[in-house]
PDB file of N, CA, C and O in Angstrom, chain B, residues numbered from 101:
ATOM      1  N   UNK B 101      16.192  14.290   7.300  1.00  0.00           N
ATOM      2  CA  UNK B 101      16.166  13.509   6.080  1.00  0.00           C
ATOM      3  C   UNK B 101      14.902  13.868   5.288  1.00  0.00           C
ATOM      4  O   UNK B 101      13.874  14.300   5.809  1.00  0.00           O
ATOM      5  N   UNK B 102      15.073  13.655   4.023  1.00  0.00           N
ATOM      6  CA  UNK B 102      13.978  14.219   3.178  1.00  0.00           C
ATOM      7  C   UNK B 102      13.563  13.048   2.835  1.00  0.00           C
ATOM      8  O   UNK B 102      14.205  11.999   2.788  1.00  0.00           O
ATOM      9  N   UNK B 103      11.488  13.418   2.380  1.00  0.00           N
ATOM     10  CA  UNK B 103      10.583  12.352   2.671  1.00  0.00           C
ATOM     11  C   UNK B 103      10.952  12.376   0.833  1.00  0.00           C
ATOM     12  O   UNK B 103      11.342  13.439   0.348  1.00  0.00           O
ATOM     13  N   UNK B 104      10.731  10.722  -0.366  1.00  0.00           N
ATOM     14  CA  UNK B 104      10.914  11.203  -1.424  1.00  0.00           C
ATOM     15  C   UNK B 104       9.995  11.599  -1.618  1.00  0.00           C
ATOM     16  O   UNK B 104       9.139  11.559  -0.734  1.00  0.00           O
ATOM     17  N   UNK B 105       9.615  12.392  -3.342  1.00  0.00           N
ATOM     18  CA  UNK B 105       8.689  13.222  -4.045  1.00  0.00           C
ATOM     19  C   UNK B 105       7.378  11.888  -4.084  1.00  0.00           C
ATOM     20  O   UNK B 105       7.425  10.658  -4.043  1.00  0.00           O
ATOM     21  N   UNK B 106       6.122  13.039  -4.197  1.00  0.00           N
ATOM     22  CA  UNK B 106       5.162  11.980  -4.295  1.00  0.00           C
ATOM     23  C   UNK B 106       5.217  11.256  -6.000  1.00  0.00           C
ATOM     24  O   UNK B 106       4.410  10.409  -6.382  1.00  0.00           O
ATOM     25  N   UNK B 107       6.142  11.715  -6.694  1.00  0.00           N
ATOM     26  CA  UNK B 107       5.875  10.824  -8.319  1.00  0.00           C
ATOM     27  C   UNK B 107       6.439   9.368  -7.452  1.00  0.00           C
ATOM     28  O   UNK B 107       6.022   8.280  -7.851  1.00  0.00           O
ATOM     29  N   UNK B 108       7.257   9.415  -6.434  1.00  0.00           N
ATOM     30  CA  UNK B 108       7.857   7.668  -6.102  1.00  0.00           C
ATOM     31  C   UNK B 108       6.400   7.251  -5.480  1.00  0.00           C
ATOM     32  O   UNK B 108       6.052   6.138  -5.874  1.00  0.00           O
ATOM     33  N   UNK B 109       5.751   7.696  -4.867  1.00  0.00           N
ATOM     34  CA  UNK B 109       4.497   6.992  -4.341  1.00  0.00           C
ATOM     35  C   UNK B 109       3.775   6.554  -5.419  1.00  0.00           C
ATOM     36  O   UNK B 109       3.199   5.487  -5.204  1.00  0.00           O
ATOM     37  N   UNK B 110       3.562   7.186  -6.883  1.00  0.00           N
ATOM     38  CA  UNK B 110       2.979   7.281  -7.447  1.00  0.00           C
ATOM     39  C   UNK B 110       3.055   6.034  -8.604  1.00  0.00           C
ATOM     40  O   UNK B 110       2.126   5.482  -9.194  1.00  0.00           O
ATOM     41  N   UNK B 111       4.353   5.833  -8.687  1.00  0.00           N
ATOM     42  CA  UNK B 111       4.762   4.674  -9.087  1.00  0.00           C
ATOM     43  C   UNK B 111       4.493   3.272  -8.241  1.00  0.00           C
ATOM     44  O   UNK B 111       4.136   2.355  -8.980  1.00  0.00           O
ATOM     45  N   UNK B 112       4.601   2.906  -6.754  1.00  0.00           N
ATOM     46  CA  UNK B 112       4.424   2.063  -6.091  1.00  0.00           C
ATOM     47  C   UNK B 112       2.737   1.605  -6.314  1.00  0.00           C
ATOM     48  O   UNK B 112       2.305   0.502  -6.651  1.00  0.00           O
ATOM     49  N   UNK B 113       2.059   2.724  -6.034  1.00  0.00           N
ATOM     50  CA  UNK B 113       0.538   2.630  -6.366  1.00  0.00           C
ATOM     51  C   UNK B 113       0.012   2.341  -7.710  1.00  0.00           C
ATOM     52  O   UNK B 113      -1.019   1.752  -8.034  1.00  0.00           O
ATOM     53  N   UNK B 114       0.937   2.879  -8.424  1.00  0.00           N
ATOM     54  CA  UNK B 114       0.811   2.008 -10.286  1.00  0.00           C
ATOM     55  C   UNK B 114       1.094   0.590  -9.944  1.00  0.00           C
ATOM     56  O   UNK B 114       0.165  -0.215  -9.882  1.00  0.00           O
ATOM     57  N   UNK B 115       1.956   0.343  -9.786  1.00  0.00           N
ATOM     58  CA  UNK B 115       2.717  -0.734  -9.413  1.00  0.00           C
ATOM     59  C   UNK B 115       1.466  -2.039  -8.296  1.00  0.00           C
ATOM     60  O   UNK B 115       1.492  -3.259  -8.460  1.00  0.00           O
ATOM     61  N   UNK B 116       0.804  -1.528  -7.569  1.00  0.00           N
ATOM     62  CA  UNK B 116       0.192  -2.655  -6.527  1.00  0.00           C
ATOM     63  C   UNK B 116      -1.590  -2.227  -7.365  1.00  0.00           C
ATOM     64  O   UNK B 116      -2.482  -3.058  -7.197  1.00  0.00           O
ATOM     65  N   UNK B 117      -1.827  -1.247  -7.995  1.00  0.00           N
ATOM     66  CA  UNK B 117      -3.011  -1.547  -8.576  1.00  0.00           C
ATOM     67  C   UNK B 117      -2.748  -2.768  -9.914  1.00  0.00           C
ATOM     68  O   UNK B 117      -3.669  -3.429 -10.395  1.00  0.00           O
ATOM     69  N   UNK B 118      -1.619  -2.846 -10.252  1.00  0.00           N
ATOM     70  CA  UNK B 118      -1.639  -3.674 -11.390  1.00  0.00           C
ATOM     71  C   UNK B 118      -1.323  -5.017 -11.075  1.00  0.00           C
ATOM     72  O   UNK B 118      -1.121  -5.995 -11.794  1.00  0.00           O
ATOM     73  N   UNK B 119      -1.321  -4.823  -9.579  1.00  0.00           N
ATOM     74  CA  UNK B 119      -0.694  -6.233  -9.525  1.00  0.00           C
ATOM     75  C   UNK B 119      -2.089  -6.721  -8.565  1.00  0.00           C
ATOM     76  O   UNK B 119      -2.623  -7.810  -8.774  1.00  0.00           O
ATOM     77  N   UNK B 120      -2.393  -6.147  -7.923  1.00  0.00           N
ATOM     78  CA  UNK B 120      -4.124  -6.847  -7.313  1.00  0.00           C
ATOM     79  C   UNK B 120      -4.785  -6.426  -8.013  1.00  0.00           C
ATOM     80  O   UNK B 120      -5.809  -6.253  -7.352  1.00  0.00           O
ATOM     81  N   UNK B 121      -5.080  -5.890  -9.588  1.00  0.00           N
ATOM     82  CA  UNK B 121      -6.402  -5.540 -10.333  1.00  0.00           C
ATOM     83  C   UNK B 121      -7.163  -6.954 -10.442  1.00  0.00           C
ATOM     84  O   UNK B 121      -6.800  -8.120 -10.595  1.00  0.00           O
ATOM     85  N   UNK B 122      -8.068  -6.463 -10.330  1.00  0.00           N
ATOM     86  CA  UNK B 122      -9.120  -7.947 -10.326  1.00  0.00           C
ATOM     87  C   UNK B 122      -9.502  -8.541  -9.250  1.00  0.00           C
ATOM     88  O   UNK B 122     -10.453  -9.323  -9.263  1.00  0.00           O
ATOM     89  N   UNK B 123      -8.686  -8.202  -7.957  1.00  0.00           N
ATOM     90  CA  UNK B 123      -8.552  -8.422  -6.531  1.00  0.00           C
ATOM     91  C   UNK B 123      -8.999  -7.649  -5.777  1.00  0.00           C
ATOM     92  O   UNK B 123      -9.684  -7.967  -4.805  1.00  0.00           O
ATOM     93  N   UNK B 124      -8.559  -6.004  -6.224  1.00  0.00           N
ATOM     94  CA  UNK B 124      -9.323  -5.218  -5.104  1.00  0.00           C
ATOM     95  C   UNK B 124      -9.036  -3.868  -5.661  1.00  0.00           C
ATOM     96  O   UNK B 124      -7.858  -3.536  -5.789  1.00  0.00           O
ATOM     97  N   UNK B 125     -10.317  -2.780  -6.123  1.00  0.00           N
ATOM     98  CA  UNK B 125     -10.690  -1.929  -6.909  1.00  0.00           C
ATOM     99  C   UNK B 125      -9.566  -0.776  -6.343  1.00  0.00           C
ATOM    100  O   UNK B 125      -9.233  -0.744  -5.159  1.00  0.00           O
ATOM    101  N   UNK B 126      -9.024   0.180  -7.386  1.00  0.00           N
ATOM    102  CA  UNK B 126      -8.089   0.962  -7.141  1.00  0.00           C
ATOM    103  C   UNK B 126      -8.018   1.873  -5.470  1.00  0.00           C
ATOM    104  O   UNK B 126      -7.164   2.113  -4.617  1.00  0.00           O
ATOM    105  N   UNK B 127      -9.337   2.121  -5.675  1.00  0.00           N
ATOM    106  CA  UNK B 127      -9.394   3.287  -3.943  1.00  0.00           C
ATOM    107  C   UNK B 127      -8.917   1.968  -2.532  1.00  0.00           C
ATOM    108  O   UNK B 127      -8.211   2.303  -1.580  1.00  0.00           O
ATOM    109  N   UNK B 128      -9.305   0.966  -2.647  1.00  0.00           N
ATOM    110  CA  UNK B 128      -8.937  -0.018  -1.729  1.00  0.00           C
ATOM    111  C   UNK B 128      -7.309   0.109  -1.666  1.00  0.00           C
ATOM    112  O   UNK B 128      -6.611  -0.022  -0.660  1.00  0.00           O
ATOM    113  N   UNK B 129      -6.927   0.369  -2.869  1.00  0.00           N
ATOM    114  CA  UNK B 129      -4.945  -0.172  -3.153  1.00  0.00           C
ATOM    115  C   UNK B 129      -4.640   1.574  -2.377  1.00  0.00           C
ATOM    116  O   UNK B 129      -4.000   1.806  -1.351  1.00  0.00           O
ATOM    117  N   UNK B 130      -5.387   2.639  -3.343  1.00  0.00           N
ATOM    118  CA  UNK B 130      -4.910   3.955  -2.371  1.00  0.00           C
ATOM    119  C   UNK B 130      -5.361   3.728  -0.967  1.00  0.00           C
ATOM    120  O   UNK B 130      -4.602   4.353  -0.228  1.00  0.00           O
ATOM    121  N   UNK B 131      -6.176   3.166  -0.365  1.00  0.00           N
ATOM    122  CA  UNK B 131      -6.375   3.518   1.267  1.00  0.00           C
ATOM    123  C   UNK B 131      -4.984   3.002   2.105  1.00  0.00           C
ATOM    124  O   UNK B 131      -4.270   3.568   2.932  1.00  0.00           O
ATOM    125  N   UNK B 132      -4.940   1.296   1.323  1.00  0.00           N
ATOM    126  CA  UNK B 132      -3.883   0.673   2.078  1.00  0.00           C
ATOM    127  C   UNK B 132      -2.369   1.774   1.892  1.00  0.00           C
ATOM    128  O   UNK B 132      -1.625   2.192   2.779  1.00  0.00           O
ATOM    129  N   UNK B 133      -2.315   1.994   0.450  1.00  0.00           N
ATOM    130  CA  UNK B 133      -0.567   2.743   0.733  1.00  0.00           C
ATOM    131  C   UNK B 133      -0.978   4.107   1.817  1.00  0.00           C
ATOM    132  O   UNK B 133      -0.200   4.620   2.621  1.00  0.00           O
ATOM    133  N   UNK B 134      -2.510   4.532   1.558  1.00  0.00           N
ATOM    134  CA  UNK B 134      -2.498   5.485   2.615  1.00  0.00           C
ATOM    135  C   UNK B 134      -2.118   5.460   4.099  1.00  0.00           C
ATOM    136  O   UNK B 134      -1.316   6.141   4.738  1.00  0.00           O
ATOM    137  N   UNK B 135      -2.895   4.519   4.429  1.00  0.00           N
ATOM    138  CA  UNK B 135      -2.577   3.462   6.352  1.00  0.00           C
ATOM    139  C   UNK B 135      -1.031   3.397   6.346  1.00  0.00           C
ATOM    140  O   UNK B 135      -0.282   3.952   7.150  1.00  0.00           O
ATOM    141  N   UNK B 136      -0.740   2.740   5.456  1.00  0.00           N
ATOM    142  CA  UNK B 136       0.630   2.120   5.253  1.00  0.00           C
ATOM    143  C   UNK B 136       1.410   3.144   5.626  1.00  0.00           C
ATOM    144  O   UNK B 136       2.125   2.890   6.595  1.00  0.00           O
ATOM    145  N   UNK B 137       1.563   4.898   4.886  1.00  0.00           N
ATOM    146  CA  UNK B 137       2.248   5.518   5.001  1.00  0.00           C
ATOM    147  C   UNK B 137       2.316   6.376   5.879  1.00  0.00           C
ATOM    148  O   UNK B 137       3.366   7.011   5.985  1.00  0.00           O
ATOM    149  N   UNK B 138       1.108   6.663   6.847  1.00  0.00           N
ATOM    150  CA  UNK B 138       1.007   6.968   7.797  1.00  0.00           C
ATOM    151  C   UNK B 138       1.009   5.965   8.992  1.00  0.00           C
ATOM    152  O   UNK B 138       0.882   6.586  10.047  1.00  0.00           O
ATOM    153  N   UNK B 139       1.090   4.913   9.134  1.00  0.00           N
ATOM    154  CA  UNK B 139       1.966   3.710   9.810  1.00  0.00           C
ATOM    155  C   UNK B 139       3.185   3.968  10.058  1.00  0.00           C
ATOM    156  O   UNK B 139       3.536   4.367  11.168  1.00  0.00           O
ATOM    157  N   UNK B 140       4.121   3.757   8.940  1.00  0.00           N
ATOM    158  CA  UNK B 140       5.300   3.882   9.003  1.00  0.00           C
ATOM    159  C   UNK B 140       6.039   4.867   8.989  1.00  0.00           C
ATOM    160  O   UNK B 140       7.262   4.836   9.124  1.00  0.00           O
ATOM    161  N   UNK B 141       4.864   6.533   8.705  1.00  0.00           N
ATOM    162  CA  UNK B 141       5.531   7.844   9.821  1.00  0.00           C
ATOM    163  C   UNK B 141       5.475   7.484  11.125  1.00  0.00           C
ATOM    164  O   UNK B 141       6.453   7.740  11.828  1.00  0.00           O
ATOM    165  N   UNK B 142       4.430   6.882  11.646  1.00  0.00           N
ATOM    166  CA  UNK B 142       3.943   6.839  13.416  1.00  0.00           C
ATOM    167  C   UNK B 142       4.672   5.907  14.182  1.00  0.00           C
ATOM    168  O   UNK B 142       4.790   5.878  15.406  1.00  0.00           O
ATOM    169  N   UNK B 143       5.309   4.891  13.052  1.00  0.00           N
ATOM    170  CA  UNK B 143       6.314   3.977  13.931  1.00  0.00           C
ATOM    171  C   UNK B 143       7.685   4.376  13.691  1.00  0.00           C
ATOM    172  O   UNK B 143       8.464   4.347  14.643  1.00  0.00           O
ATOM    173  N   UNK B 144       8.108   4.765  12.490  1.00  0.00           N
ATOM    174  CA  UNK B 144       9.595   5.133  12.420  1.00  0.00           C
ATOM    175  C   UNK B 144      10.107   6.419  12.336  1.00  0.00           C
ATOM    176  O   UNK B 144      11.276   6.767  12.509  1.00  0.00           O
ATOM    177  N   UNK B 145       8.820   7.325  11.964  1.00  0.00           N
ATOM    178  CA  UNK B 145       9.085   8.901  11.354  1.00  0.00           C
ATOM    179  C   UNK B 145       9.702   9.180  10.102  1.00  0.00           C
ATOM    180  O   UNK B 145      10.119  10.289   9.769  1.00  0.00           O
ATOM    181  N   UNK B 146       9.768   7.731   9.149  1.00  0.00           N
ATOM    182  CA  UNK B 146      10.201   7.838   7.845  1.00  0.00           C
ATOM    183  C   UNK B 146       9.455   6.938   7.165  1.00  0.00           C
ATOM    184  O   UNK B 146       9.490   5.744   7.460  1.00  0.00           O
ATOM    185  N   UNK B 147       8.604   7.482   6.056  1.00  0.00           N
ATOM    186  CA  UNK B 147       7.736   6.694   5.000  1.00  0.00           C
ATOM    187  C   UNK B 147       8.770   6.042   3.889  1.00  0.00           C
ATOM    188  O   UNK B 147       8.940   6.744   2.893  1.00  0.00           O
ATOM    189  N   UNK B 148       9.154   5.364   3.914  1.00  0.00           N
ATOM    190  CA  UNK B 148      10.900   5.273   2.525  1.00  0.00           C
ATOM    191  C   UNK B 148       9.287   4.407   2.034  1.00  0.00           C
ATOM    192  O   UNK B 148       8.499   3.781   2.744  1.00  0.00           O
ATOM    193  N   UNK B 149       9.252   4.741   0.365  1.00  0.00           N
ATOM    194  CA  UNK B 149       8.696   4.155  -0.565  1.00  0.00           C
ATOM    195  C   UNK B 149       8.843   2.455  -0.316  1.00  0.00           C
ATOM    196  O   UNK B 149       7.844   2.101   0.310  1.00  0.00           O
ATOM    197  N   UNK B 150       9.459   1.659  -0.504  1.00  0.00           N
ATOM    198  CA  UNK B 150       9.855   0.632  -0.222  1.00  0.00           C
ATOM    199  C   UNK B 150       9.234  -0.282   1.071  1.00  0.00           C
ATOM    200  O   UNK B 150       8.904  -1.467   1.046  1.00  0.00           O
ATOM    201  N   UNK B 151       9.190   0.646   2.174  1.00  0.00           N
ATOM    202  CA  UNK B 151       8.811  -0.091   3.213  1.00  0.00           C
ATOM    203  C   UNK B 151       6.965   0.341   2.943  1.00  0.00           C
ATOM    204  O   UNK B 151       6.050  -0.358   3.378  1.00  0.00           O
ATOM    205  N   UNK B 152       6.813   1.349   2.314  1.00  0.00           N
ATOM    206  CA  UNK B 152       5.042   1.607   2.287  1.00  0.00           C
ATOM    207  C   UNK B 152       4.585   0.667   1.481  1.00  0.00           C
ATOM    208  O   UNK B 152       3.458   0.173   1.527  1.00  0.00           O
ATOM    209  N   UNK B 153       5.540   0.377   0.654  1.00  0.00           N
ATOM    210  CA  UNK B 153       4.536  -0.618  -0.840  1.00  0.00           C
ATOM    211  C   UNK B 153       4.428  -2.201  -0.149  1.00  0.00           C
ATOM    212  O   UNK B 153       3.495  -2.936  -0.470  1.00  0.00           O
ATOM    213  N   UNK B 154       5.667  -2.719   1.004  1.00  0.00           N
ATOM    214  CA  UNK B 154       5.455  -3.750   1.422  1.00  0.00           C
ATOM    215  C   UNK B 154       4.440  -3.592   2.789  1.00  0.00           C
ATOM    216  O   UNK B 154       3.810  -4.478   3.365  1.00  0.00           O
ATOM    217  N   UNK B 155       4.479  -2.870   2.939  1.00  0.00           N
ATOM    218  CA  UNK B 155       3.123  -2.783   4.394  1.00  0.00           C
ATOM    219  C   UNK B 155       1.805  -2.770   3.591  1.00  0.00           C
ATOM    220  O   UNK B 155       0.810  -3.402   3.946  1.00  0.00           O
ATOM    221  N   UNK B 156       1.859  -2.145   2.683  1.00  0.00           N
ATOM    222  CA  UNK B 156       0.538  -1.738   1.725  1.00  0.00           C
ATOM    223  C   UNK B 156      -0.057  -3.204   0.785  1.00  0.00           C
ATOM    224  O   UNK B 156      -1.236  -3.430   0.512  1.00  0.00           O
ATOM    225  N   UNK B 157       1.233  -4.129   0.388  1.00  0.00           N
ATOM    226  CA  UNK B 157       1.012  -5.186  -0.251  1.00  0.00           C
ATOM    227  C   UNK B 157       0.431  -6.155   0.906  1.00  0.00           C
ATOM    228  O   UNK B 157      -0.699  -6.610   0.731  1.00  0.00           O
ATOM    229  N   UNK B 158       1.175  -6.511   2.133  1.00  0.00           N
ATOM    230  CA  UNK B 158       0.744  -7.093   3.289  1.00  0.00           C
ATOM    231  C   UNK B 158      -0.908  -6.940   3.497  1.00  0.00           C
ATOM    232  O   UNK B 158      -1.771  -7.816   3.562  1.00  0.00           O
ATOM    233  N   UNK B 159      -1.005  -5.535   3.573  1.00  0.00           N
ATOM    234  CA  UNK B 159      -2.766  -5.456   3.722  1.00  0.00           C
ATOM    235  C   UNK B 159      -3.632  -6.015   2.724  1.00  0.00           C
ATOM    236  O   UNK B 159      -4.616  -6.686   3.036  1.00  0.00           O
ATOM    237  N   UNK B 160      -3.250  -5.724   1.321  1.00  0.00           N
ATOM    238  CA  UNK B 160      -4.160  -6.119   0.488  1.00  0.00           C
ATOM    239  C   UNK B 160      -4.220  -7.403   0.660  1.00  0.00           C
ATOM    240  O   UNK B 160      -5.287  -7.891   1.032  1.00  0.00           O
ATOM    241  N   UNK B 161      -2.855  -8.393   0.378  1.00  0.00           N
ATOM    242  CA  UNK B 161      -2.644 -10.268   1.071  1.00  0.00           C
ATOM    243  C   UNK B 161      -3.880 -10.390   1.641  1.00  0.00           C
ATOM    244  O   UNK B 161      -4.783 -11.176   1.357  1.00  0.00           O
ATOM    245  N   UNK B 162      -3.826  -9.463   2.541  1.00  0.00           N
ATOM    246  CA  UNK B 162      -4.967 -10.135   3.982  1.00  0.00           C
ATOM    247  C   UNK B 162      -6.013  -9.842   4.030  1.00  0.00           C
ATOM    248  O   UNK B 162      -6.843 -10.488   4.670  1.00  0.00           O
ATOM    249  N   UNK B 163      -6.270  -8.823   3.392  1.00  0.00           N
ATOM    250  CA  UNK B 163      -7.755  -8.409   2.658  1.00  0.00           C
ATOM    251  C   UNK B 163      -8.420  -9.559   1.898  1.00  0.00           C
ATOM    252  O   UNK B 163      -9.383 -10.257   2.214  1.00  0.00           O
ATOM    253  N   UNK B 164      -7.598  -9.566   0.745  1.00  0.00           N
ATOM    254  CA  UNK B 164      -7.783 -10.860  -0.179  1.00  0.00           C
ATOM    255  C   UNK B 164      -8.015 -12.089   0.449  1.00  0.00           C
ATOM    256  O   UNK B 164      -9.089 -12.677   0.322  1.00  0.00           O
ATOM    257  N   UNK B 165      -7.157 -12.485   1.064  1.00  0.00           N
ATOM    258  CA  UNK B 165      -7.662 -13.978   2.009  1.00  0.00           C
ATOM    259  C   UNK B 165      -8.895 -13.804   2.830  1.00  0.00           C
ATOM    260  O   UNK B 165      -9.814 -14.618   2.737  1.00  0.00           O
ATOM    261  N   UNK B 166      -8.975 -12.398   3.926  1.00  0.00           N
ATOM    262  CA  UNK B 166     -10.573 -12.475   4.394  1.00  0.00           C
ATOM    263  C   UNK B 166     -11.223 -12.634   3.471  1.00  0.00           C
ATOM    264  O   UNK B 166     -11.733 -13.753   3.524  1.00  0.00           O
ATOM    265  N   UNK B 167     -11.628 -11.844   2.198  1.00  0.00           N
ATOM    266  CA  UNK B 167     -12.517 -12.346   1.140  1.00  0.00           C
ATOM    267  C   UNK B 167     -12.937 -12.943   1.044  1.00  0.00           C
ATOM    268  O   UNK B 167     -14.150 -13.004   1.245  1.00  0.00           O
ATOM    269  N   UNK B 168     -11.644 -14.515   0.361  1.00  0.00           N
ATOM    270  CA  UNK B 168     -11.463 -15.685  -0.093  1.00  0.00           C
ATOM    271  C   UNK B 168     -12.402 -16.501   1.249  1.00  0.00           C
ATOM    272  O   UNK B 168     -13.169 -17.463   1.255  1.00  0.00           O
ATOM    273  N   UNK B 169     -12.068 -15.893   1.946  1.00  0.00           N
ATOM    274  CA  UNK B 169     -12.321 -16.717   3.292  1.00  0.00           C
ATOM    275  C   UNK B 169     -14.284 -16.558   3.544  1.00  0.00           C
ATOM    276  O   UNK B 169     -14.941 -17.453   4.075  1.00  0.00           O
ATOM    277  N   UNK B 170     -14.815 -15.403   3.088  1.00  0.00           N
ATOM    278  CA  UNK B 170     -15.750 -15.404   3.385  1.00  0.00           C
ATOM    279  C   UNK B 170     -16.970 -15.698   2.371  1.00  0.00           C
ATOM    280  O   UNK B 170     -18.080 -16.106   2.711  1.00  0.00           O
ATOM    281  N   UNK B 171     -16.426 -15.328   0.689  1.00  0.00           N
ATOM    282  CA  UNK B 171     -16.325 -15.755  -0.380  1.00  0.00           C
ATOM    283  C   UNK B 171     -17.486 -17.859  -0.370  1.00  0.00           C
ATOM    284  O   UNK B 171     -17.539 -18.540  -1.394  1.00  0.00           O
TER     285      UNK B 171
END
């Protein structure tokens, strides 16, 4: 099965910088889809866009609350 083109990553990462801007500076949003997508090669052997942007959104969540939490 073919992995999609990186313009779909590229969109997801548009997509979660605009939605935590103000929350957590762009390289933070690339590390998480980074983890994220190498996560979900190491557990399933398929990155599908979809499942990276929700593993990737999950991290930032919990990022944000440690913050909040220490904040």
């Amino acid at each position: 099965m073919n992995q999609p083109d990186t313009d779909t990553y590229t969109q997801v990462e548009t997509a979660l910088r605009v939605e935590f801007a103000g929350v957590h500076p762009a390289a933070t949003v690339t590390r998480c889809i980074e983890a994220a997508h190498h996560g979900a090669m190491e557990v399933t052997g398929f990155a599908y866009p979809s499942l990276v942007e929700r593993i990737a959104r999950k991290h930032l969540q919990v990022l944000a609350a440690v913050a909040t939490e220490q904040g």
